[in-house]
C-alpha positions as CSV (number, residue, x, y, z in Angstrom):
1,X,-63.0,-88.3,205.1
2,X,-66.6,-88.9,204.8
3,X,-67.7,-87.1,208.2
4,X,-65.7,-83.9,206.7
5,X,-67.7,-84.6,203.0
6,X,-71.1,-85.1,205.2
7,X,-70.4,-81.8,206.9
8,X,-69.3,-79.6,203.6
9,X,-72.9,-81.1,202.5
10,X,-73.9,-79.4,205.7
11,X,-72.7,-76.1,205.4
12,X,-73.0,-75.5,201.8
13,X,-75.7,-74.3,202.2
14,X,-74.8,-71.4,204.9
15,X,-72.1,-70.5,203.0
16,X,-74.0,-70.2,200.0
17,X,-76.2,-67.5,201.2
18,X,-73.2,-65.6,203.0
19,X,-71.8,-65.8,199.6
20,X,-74.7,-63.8,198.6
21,X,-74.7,-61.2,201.2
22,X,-70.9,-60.5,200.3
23,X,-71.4,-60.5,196.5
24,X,-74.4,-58.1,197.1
25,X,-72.4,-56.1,199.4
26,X,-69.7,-55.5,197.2
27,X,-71.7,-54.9,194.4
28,X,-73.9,-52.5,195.4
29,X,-70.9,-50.7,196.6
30,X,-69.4,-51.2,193.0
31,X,-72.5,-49.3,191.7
32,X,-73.5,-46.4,194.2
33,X,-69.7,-45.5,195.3
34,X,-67.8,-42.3,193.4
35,X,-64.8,-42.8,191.6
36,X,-61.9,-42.1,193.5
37,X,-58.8,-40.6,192.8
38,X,-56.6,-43.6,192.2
39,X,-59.6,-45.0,190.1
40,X,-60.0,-42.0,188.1
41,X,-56.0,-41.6,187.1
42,X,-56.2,-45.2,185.9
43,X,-58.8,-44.7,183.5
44,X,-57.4,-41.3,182.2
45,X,-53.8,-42.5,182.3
46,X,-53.4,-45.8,181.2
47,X,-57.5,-47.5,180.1
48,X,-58.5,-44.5,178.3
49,X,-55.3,-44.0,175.8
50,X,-55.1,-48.0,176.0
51,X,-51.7,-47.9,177.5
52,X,-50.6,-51.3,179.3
53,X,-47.2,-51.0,179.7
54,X,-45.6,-47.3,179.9
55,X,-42.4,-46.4,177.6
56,X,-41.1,-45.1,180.4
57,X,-41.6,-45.0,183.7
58,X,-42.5,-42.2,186.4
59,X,-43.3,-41.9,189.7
60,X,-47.2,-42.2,189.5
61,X,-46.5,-45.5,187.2
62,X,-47.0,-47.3,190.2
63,X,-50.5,-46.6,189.8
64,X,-51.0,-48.8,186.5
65,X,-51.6,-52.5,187.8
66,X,-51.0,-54.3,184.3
67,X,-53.9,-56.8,184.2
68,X,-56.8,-54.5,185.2
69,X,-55.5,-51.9,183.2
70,X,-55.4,-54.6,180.4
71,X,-59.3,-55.7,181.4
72,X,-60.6,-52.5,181.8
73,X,-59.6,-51.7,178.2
74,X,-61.4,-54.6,177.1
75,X,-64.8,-53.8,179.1
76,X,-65.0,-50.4,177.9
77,X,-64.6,-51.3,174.4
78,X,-67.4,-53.5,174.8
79,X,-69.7,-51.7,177.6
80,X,-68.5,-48.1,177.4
81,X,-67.5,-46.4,180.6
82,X,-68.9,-46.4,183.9
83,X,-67.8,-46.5,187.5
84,X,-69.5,-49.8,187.3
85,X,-67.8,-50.8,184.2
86,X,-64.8,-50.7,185.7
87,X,-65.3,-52.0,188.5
88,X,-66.2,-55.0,187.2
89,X,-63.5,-57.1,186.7
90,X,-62.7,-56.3,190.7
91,X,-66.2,-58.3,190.5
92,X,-65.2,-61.0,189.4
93,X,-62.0,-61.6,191.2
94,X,-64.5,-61.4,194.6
95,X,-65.9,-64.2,193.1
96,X,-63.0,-65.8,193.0
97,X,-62.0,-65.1,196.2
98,X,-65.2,-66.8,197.6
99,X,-65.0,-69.6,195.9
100,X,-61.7,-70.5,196.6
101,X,-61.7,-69.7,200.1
102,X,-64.4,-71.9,200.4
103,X,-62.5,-75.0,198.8
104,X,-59.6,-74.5,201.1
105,X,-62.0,-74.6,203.8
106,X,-64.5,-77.5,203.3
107,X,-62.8,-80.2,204.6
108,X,-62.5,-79.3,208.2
109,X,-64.1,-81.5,210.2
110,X,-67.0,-79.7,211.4
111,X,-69.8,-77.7,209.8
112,X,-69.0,-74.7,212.0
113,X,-65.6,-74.7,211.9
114,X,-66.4,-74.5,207.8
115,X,-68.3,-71.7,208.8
116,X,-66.2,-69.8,211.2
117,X,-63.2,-70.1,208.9
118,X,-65.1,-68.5,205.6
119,X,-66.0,-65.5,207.7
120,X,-62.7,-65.0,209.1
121,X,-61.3,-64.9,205.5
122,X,-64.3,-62.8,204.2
123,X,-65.2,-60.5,206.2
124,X,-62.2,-58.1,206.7
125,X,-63.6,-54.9,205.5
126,X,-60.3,-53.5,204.6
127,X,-60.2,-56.9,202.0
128,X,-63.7,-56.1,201.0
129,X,-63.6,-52.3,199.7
130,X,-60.9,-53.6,197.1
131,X,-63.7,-55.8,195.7
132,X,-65.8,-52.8,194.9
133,X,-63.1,-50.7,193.2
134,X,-61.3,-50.6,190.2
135,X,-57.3,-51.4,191.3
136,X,-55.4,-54.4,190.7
137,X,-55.7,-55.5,194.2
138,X,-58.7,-57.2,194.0
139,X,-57.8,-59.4,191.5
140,X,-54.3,-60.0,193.2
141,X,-56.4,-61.5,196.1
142,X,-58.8,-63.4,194.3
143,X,-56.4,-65.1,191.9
144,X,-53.8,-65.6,195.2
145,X,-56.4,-67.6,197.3
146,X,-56.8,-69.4,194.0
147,X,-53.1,-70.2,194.3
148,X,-52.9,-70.6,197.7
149,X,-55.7,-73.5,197.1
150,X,-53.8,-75.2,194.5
151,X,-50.7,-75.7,196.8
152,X,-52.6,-76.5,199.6
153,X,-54.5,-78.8,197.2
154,X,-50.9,-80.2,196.2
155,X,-49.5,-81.0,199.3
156,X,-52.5,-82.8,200.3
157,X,-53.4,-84.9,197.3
158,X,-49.8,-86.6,196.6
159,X,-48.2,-84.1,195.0
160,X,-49.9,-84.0,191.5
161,X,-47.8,-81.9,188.9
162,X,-51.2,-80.4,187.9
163,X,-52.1,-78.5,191.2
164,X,-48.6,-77.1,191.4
165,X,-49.4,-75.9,187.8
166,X,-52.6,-74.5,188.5
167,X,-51.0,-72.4,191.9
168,X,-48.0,-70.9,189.6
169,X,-50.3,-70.0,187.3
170,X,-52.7,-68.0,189.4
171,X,-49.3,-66.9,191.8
172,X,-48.0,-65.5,188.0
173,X,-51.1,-63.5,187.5
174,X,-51.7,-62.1,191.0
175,X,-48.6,-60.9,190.2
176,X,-49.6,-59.0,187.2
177,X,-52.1,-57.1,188.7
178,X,-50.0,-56.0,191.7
179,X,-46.2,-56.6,192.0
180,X,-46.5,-56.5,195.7
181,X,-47.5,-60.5,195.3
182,X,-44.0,-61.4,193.7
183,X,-43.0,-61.8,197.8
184,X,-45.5,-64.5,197.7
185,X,-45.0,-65.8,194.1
186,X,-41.0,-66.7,194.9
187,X,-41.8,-68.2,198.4
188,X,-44.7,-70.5,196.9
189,X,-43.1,-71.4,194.0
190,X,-39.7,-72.0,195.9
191,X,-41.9,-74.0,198.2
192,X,-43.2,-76.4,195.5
193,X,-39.8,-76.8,194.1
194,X,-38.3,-77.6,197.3
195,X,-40.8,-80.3,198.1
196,X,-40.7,-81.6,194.6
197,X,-37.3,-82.1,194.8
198,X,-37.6,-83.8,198.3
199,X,-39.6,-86.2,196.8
200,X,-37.5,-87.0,194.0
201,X,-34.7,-87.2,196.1
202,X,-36.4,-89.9,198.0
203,X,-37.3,-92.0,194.9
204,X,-40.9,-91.3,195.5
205,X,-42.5,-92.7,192.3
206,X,-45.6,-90.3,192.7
207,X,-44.7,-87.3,190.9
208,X,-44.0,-88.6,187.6
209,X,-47.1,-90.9,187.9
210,X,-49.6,-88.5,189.7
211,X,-49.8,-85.9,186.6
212,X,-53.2,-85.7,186.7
């Protein structure tokens, strides 16, 4: 345990600047790109007449991923709009992304094996452009490797009720910003009540103690 701590010591600091270079990456792409099609019917669909949830729904409905719809009517009440503007709550969830990948990957046992792991999980450019636009799917990734932490981080530490919180919570959200993740949302969360019930089944005292 404390050659894997010695070596996330190491490589913070590599990954810190990477971190950088993607963040820039993405954002510079966030500010210089045109709006694109999907991005555009969004805004005049759904943001623009503040529209969340449709009556009824048609076959472009698809298009409406709930929370950024739901964010981006909240950044341009406050910032007005811009391609930027919208794009930045896709922003944000790269950020998330990062950091989370990060966490699931600092305890491997050596600094380049850190390293190596990171890039594999942040440098696949089809991932990347989603961070730069304004669609759900960005923040359907970011808050999913959230979740995806959180479980690991539950099987790992003993089962604490509070990491199997935290992963439904960010599973549950993912899936509000694009439905697709409810595939992963059932198998996680079937996962966690599986095990939990293993547990309990073998009178392992843990899981009412460990809580927090």
């Amino acid at each position: 345990m404390k050659e894997a701590q010695i070596n996330s010591k190491k490589s913070a600091g590599i990954i810190f600047f990477l971190v950088g270079l993607l963040f820039a990456y993405t954002a510079y792409r966030a500010i210089v790109l045109s709006i694109t099609w999907d991005e555009a019917y969004s805004y005049l669909q759904y943001v623009r007449n503040e529209i969340i949830i449709p009556d009824k729904y048609e076959q472009m409905d698809a298009n409406n991923h709930i929370l950024n719809t739901w964010l981006n009517i909240q950044f341009t009440r406050f910032f007005g709009v811009s391609e930027f503007v919208l794009r930045t709550p896709s922003l944000f969830a790269h950020l998330f992304f990062l950091f989370f990948s990060y966490k699931l990957v600092r305890d491997f046992q050596t600094r380049w094996l850190i390293v190596a792991s990171f890039l594999i999980l942040n440098l696949n450019p089809y991932v990347l452009d989603f961070f730069s636009l304004s669609r759900g799917y960005a923040m359907s990734l970011g808050l999913m490797m959230g979740s995806i932490y959180f479980l690991y981080a539950f099987i790992k530490e003993g089962y604490k009720a509070k990491h199997a919180l935290f992963s439904c919570i960010f599973g549950a959200l993912a899936t509000t910003a694009n439905f697709v993740v409810l595939n992963y949302f059932i198998v996680s969360y079937g996962l966690i009540f599986l095990m939990t019930g293993y547990q309990l089944l073998q009178g392992d005292k843990t899981l009412t103690q460990k809580t927090v």
